[in-house]
C-alpha positions as CSV (number, residue, x, y, z in Angstrom):
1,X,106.7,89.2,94.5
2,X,108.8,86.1,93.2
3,X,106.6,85.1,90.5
4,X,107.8,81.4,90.6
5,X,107.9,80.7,94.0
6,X,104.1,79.3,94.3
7,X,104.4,77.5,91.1
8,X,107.7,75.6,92.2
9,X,106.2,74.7,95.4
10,X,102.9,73.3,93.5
11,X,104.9,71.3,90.9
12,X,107.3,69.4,93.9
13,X,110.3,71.4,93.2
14,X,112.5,70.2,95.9
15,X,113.0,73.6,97.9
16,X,115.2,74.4,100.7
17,X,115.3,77.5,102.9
18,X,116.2,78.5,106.7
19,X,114.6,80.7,109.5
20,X,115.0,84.6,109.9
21,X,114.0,85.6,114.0
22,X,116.2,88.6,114.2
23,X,115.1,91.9,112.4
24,X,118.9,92.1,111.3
25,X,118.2,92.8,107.1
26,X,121.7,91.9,106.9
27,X,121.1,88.5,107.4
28,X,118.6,87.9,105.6
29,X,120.6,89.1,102.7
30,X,123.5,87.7,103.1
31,X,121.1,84.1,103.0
32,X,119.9,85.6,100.1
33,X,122.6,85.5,98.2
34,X,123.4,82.1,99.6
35,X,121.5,79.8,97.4
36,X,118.2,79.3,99.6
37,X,115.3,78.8,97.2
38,X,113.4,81.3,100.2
39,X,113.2,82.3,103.5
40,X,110.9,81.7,106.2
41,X,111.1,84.8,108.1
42,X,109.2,83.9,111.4
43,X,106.7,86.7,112.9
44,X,105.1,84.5,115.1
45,X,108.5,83.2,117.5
46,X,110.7,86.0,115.8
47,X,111.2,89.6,117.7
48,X,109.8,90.7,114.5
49,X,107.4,94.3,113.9
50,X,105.6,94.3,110.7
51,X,108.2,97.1,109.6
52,X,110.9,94.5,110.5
53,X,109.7,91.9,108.2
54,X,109.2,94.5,105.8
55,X,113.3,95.7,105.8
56,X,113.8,91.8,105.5
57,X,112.1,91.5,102.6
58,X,113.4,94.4,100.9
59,X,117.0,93.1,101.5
60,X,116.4,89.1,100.6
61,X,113.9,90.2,97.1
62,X,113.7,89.5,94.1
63,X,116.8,87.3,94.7
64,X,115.2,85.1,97.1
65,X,111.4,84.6,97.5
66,X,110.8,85.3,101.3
67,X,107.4,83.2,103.2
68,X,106.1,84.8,106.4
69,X,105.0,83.1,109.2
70,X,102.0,85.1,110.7
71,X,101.7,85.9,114.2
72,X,98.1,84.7,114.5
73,X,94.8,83.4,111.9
74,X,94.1,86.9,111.8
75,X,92.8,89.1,109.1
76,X,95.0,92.0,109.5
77,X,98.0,90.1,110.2
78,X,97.6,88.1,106.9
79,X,97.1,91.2,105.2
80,X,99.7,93.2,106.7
81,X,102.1,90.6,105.6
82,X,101.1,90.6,102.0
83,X,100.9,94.0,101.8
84,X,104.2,94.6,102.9
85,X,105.5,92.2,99.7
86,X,105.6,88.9,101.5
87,X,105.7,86.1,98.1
88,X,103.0,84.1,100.9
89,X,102.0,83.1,104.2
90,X,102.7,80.1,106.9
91,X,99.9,80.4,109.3
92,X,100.1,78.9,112.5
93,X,97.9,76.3,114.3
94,X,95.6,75.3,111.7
95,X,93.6,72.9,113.5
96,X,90.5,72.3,111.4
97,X,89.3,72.8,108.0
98,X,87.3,76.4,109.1
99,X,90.3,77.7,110.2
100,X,91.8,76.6,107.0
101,X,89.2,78.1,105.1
102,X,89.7,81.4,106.8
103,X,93.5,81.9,106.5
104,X,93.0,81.2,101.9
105,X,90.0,83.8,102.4
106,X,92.0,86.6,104.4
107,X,94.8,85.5,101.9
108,X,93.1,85.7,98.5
109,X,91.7,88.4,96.6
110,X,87.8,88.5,95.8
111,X,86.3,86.5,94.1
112,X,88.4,83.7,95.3
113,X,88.6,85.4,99.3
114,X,88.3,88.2,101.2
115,X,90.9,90.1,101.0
116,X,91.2,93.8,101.4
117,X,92.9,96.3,98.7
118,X,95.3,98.7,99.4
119,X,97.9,100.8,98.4
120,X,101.2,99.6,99.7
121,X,104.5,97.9,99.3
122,X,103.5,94.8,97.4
123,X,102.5,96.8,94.6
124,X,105.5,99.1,94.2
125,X,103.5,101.7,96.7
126,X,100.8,101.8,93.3
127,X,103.0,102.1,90.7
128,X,101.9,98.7,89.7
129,X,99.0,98.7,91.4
130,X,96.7,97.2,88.2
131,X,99.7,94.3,87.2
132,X,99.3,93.2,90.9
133,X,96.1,92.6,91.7
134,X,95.5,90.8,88.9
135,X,98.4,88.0,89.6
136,X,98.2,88.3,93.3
137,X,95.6,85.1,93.8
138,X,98.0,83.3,91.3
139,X,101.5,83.9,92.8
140,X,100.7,84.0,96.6
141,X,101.4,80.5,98.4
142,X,99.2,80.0,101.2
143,X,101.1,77.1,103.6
144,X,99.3,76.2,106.8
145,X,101.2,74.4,109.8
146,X,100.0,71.4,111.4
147,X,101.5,71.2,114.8
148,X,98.8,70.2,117.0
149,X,97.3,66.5,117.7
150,X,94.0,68.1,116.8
151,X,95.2,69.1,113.0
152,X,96.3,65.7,112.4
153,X,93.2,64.1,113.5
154,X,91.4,66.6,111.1
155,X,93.9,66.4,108.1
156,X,91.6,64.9,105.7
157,X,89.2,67.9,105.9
158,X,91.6,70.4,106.6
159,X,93.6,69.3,102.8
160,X,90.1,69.3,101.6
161,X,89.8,73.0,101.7
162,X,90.6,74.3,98.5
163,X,93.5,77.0,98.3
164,X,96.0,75.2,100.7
165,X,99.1,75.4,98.6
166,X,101.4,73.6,101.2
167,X,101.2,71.7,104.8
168,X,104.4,72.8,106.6
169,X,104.6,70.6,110.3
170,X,105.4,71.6,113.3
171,X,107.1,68.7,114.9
172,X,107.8,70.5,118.1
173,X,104.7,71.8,118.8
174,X,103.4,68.5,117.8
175,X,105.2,66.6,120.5
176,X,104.0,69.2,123.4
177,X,100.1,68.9,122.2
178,X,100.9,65.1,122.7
179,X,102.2,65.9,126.6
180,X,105.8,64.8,125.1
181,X,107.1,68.6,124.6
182,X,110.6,68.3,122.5
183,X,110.7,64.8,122.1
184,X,109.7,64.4,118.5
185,X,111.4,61.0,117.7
186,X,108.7,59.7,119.9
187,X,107.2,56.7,118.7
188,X,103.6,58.6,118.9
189,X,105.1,62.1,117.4
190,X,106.5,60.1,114.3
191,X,103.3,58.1,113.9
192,X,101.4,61.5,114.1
193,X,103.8,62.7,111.5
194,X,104.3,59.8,109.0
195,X,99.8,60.3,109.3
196,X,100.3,64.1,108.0
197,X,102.8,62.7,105.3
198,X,100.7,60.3,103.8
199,X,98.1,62.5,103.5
200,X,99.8,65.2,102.1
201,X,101.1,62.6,99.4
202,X,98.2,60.8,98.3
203,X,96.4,64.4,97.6
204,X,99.6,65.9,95.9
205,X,100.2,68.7,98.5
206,X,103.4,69.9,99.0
207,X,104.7,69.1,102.3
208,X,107.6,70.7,104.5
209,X,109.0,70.6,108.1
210,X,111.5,72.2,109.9
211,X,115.3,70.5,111.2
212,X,118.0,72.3,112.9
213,X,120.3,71.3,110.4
214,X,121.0,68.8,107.4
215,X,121.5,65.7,109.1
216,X,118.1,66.5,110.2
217,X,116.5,67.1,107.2
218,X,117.7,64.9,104.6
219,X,115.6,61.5,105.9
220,X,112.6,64.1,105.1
221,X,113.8,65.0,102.1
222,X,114.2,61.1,100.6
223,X,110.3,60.9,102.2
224,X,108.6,62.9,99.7
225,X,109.3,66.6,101.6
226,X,110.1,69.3,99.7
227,X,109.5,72.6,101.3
228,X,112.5,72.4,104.2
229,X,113.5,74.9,106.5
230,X,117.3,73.9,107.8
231,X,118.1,75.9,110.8
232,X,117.7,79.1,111.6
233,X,119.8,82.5,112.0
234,X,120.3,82.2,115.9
235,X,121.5,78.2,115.4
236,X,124.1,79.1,112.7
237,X,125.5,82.1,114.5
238,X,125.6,80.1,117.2
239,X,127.2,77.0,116.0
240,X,129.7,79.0,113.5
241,X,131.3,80.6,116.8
242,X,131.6,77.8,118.8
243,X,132.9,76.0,115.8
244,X,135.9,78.9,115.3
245,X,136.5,78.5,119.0
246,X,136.6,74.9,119.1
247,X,139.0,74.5,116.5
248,X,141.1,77.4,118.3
249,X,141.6,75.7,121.4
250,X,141.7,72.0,120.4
């Protein structure tokens, strides 16, 4: 676990990282070694197993503190991804401060949550076991996603729940609860957005959202945002070949 990664994102360091989908560990080190402050490697939209995100991580860490997106607001899945060494968790489709309140239980150790104890990765397999347990509740970022009309209408109380490290929006999803699926420069979508923002500013909450590349990002960034994702694997692979090929055949 990347001991500084929650305390960065609590004190407003301006953070920038990109998307892993493919379980490729290659990739995510070679963005590991690119000067990312961390990863978001995606479970939920990702083709990703749980021993997938777990060869990830063991190819991006310690250079490169690595967040995972959980499948679901589940338990095990929150657990899982801790064990496995995850530095924190982006759960998906927080809607409401009891789901809020869940996903920092499952993700915190008692007495601060519910969270099970077991032998596994996180803890060198037990060989520091005692070190871990002990710092776990301090060093693991909890970030929630708003990305539905019903989270913004409820992001008052949802900020309200104590142990939400970051708010990390969806602005895709966003658009589709809204009936306008994709178009997030909607007049309605931004409002919704700029609502999330403000909130997340006037409580001091580190806020984040996702742009497929840097001309997306950087209005965020002079906004106040500083936990971005820029792209993702599948975009840049994308766009670096048809860039070669372009300039080939121009």
């Amino acid at each position: 676990m990347n001991l500084d990664f929650r305390k960065r994102l609590l004190q407003g360091d301006l953070l920038t990282g990109t998307i892993v989908t493919l379980s490729c560990p290659q990739i995510a080190e070679l963005f590991s070694r690119s000067g990312f402050d961390w990863l978001f490697i995606d479970g939920e939209h990702g083709c990703l197993s749980l021993g997938d995100i777990q060869l990830l991580l063991q190819a991006a860490q310690p250079q490169c503190p690595c967040v995972v997106r959980v499948a679901a607001n589940h338990e095990v899945t929150i657990k899982q991804a801790l064990d496995v060494g995850a530095d924190g968790i982006i759960a998906p489709l927080v809607n409401d401060a009891d789901t809020a309140a869940r996903v920092v239980a499952w993700a915190k150790y008692p007495p601060l949550g519910k969270r099970s104890v077991g032998i596994a990765r996180a803890q060198g397999y037990g060989a520091s076991f005692a070190e871990y347990v002990i710092r776990a509740n301090e060093d693991t970022a909890v970030i929630i996603q708003v990305e539905h009309v019903d989270a913004v209408a409820n992001i008052a109380s949802i900020l309200d729940v104590s142990g939400i490290d970051g708010v990390f929006i969806g602005p895709y999803d966003l658009s589709a609860s809204m009936g306008k699926p994709g178009n997030i420069h909607d007049a309605d979508v931004q409002h919704h957005i700029e609502t999330v923002r403000q909130a997340c500013l006037k409580r001091r909450v580190a806020l984040g959202i996702f742009g497929v590349d840097a001309a997306a990002v950087a209005p965020f960034i002079k906004q106040g945002y500083t936990l971005n994702a820029v792209g993702m694997d599948t975009l840049m692979l994308g766009q670096s070949a048809r860039r070669v090929l372009s300039e080939l055949k121009t």
